[in-house]
C-alpha positions in Angstrom: -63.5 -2.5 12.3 -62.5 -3.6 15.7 -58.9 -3.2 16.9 -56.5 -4.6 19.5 -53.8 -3.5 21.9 -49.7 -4.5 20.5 -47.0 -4.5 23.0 -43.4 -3.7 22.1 -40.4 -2.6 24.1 -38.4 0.2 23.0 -35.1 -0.2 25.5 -36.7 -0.6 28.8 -39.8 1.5 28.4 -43.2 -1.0 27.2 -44.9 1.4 24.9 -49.0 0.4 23.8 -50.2 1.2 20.5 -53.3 0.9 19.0 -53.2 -1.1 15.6 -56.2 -1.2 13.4 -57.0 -4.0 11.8 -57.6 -2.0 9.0 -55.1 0.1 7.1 -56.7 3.2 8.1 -54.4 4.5 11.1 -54.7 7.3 12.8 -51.9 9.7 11.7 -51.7 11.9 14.3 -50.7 9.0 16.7 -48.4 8.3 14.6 -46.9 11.3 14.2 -46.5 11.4 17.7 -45.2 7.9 18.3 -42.0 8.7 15.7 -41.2 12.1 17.2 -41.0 10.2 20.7 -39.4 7.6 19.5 -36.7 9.4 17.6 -36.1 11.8 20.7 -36.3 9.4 23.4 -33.0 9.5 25.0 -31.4 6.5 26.6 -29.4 5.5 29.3 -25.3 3.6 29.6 -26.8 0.9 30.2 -29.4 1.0 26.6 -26.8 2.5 24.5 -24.2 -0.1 22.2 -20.9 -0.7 23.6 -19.1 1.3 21.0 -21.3 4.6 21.8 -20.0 4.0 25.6 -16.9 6.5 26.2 -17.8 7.8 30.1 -18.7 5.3 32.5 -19.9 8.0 34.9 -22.5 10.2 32.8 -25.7 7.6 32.9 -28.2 9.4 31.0 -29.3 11.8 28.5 -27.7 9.8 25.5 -29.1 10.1 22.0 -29.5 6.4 20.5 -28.0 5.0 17.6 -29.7 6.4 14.5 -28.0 5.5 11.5 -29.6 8.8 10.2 -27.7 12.2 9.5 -31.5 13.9 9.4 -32.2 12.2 13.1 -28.5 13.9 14.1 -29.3 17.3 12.7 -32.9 16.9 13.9 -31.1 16.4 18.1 -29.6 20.1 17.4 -33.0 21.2 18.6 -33.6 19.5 21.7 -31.3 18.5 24.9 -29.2 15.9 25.4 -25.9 15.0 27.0 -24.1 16.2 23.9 -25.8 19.1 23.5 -23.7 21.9 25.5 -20.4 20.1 23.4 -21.9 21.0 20.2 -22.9 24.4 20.7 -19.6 25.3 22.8 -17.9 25.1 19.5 -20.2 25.5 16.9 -21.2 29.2 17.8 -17.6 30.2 18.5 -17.0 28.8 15.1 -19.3 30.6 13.4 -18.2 33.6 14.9 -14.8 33.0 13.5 -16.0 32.2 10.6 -17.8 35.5 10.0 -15.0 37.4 11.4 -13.1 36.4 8.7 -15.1 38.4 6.2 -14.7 41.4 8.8 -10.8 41.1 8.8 -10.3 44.7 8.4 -12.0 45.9 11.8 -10.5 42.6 13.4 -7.1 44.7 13.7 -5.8 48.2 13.8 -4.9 49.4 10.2 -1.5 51.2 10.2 0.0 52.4 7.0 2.5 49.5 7.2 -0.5 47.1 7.1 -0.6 45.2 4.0 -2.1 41.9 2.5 0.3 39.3 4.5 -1.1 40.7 8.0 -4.6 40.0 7.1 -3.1 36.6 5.8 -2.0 35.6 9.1 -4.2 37.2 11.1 -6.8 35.1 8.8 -4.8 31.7 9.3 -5.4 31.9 12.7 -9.6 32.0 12.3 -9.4 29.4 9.4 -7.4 27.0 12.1 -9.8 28.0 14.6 -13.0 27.5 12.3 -12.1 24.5 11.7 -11.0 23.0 14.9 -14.5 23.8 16.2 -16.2 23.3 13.4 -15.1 19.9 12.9 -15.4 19.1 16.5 -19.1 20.2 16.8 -20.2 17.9 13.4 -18.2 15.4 15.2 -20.6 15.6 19.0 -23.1 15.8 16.7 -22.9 12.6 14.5 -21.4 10.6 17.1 -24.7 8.8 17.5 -25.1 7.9 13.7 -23.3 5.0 13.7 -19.9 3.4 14.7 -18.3 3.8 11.4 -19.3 7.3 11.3 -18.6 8.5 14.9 -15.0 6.6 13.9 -14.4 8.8 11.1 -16.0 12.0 13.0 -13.1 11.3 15.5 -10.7 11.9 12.6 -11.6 14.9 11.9 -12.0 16.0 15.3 -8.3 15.3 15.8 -7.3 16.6 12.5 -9.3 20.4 13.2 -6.8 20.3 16.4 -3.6 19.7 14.4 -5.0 22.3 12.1 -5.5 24.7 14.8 -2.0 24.4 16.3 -0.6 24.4 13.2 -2.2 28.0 11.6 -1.8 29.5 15.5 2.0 28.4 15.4 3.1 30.1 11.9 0.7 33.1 12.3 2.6 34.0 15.4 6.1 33.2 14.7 5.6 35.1 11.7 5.5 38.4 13.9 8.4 36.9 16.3 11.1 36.7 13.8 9.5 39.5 11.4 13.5 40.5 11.1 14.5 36.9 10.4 12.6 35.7 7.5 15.7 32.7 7.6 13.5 31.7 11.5 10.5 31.8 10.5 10.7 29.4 7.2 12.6 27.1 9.0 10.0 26.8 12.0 7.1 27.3 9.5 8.3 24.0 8.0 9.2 22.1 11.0 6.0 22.7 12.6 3.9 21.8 9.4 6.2 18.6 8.8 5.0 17.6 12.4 1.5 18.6 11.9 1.4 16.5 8.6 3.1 13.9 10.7 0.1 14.2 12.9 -2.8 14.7 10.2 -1.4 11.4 8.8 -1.9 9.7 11.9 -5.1 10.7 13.3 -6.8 9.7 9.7 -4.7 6.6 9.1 -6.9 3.6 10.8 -3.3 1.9 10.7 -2.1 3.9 13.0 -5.0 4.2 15.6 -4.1 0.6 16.6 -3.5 -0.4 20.5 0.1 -1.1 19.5 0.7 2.1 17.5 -0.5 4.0 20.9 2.5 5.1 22.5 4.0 6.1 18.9 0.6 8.3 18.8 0.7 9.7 21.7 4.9 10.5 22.0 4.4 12.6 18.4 1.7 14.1 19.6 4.0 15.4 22.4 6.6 16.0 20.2 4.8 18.1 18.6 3.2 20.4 21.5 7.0 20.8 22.6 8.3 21.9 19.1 6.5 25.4 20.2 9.2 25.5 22.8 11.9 25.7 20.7 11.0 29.0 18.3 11.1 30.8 22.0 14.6 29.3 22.7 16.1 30.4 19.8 14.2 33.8 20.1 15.5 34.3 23.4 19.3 33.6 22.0 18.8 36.0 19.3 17.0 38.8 20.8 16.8 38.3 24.5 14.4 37.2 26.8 12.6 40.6 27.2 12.6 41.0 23.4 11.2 37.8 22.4 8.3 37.8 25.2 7.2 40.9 23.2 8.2 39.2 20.0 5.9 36.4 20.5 3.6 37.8 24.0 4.9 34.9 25.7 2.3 35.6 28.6 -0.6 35.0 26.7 0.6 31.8 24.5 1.5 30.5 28.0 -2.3 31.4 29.6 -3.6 29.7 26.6 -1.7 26.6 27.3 -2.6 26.9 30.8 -6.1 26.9 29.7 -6.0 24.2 27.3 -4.1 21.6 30.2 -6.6 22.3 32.9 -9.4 21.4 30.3 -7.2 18.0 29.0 -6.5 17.4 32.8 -10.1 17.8 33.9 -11.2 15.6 30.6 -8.5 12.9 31.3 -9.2 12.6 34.9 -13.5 12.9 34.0 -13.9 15.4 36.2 -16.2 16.6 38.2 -18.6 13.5 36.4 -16.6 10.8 38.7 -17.1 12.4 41.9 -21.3 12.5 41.3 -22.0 10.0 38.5 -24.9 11.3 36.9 -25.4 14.7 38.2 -23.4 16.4 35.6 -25.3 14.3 32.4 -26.2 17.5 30.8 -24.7 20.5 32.1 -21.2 20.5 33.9 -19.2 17.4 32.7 -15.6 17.2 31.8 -16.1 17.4 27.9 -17.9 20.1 28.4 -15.5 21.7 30.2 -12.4 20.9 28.1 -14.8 22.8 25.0 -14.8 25.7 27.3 -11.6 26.2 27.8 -10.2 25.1 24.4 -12.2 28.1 23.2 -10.4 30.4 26.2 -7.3 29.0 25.1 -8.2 30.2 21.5 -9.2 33.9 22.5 -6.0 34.2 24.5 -3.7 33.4 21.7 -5.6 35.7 19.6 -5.2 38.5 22.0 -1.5 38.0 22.0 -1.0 36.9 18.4 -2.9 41.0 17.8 -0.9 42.6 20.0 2.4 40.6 18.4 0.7 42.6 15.2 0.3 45.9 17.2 4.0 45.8 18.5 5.5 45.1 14.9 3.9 48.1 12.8 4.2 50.7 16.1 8.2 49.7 15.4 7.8 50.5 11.9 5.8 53.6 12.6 8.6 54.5 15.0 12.0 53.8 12.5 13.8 56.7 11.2 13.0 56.8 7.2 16.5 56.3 6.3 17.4 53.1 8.9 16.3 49.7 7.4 12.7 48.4 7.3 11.9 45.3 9.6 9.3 45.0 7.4 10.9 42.2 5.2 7.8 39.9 4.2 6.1 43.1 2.8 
C-alpha cells in the first residue's frame, strides 16, 4: 500500500510523519515520535499563561501534561525545573533516612533519654517534609493548573511545618529549666503556624484582597521567634540565652534563608541575562540552596543547644537539683 506525507505543528516546530494508509505502522517510529514528543521542552512564549511565573527564564519548560507518569517520567531528563527538584528531594531523603539513624545523629550521654531523640527527630520530620513537599510540588507543576495550584499548597504548608518543628525543638533546650516557657511558646508558635497552614490551603484566603492579611501573618509569624529570645535574655541574660538557644547559628540560618527570598523576590541573577540562567543558576534555584544551608545551620545549633544541656547535667553536683525537668 502506498503512503503519504501528514503535516502537523507541535508548538512552533512542523514535524513530518509518515501515515500508512494501512493500519500497519511502523512501531518503532512511533515509539520515537511519543518519547520526542513527551520530552520536547518548550519555550515562555509556547507554554499556557498559568504555567508562566518568570518572565526572564525563556526556555527549557516542560509542557502541560495532564499526566503524573509524564511528571515522574521529566525526573530523568533536564529541564528548567530540574536543579529545583533535586536541591530538595536528595536533602530530603537524607533526612528522611537520618531519622532511622537518630542514635549516631547525636552524642549519647547518660542523661539522654527518649524526648531528646523526640526533638532532635521533629526537626528532620519538619525538614522532610518541607523539601519533600516542595520537590513533588517543581515536579507536578506542569501537570495541570489545578494541580500545580494545589502543589503550591503544600509547598507552603512543608515551610510552616518546617518553622514550626525547628522552633519547639529548639526552645525546648532554651528554657530546659522553665518547662512554664517553653509550653507557652510551644503553643503560640503552633497557634500561628495553624494560623498559617489554614491560610496557605484555604483557596479563600489566597485571594488578591486577602493578600496583605497573607502576607502581614506570615510576618507575624517569622517575628514570633524574636520574642522566645527576649524573654530568654530577661531571664537568663544575654550571654546565657545565646548558649541557651546558639543564637549565632539561628541567626546565620536566617541570614541564609533572606539572601535566597531576596535573590528569589528580586529574580536574580535571571533579570540581568534573560535566558542564560534557564537551567543552571536562576533565583529559584538558588533560594533551594540556601533554604537547605539555612536548614543545616539550625541543625548544627539546635545539636550543640543538645550538647550544652546534658554537659550541664553531667557537670551538677548529685545532690543540687536536676535541670533535667522534661525527663
Amino acid at each position: 500500500m502506498g503512503e503519504h506525507l501528514k503535516k502537523r505543528s507541535v508548538g512552533s516546530v512542523t514535524i513530518q510523519r509518515p501515515i500508512a494508509m494501512d493500519s500497519h505502522e511502523d512501531p518503532l517510529v512511533n515509539k520515537d515520535s511519543s518519547r520526542r514528543k513527551a520530552r520536547r521542552l518548550y519555550t515562555w512564549d509556547e507554554i499556557p499563561e498559568w504555567q508562566r511565573d518568570n518572565e526572564h527564564i525563556l526556555t527549557g519548560y516542560v509542557g502541560e501534561t495532564k499526566s503524573s507518569w509524564e511528571c515522574f517520567k521529566s525526573l530523568f531528563y533536564l529541564h528548567n525545573e530540574s536543579v529545583n527538584i533535586y536541591t530538595h528531594l536528595m536533602p530530603g531523603i537524607a533526612f528522611f533516612f537520618i531519622l532511622f539513624f537518630n542514635k549516631f545523629a547525636i552524642t549519647k550521654f547518660e542523661t539522654t533519654s527518649f524526648i531528646d531523640y523526640f526533638m532532635i527527630d521533629l526537626f528532620f520530620i519538619g525538614a522532610f517534609t518541607c523539601l519533600t513537599l516542595s520537590s513533588i510540588f517543581h515536579c507536578l507543576k506542569n501537570h495541570s493548573l489545578a494541580v500545580a495550584t494545589f502543589g503550591n499548597k503544600l509547598d507552603y504548608l512543608g515551610i510552616v511545618v518546617l518553622i514550626v518543628n525547628s522552633m519547639v525543638s529548639i526552645m525546648y533546650y532554651g528554657f530546659h529549666e522553665s518547662p512554664a516557657l517553653f509550653y507557652f511558646f510551644t503553643v503560640v508558635t503552633c497557634s500561628f503556624g495553624l494560623a498559617c497552614g489554614i491560610v496557605s490551603m484555604k483557596e479563600r484566603f489566597r485571594t488578591r484582597e486577602w493578600r496583605p492579611y497573607r502576607a502581614a501573618l506570615f510576618v507575624a509569624f517569622g517575628l514570633s521567634a524574636v520574642l522566645p529570645i527576649i524573654t530568654g535574655i530577661f531571664h537568663y541574660g544575654f550571654s546565657e540565652i545565646y548558649l541557651r538557644i546558639q543564637v549565632k547559628w539561628v541567626l546565620l540560618g536566617g541570614i541564609f534563608y533572606i539572601i535566597g527570598a531576596v535573590l528569589y523576590g528580586m529574580r536574580f541573577p535571571e533579570k540581568c541575562s534573560p535566558g542564560r540562567f534557564d537551567i543552571f543558576g536562576h533565583s529559584h534555584q538558588l533560594f533551594h540552596i540556601l533554604v537547605v544551608v539555612a536548614a543545616l545551620c539550625h541543625l548544627n545549633g539546635l545539636i550543640k543547644s543538645y550538647d550544652l544541656v546534658h554537659l550541664k547535667l553531667a557537670m551538677a553536683p548529685a545532690s543540687s537539683p536536676s535541670i533535667d525537668t522534661f525527663n
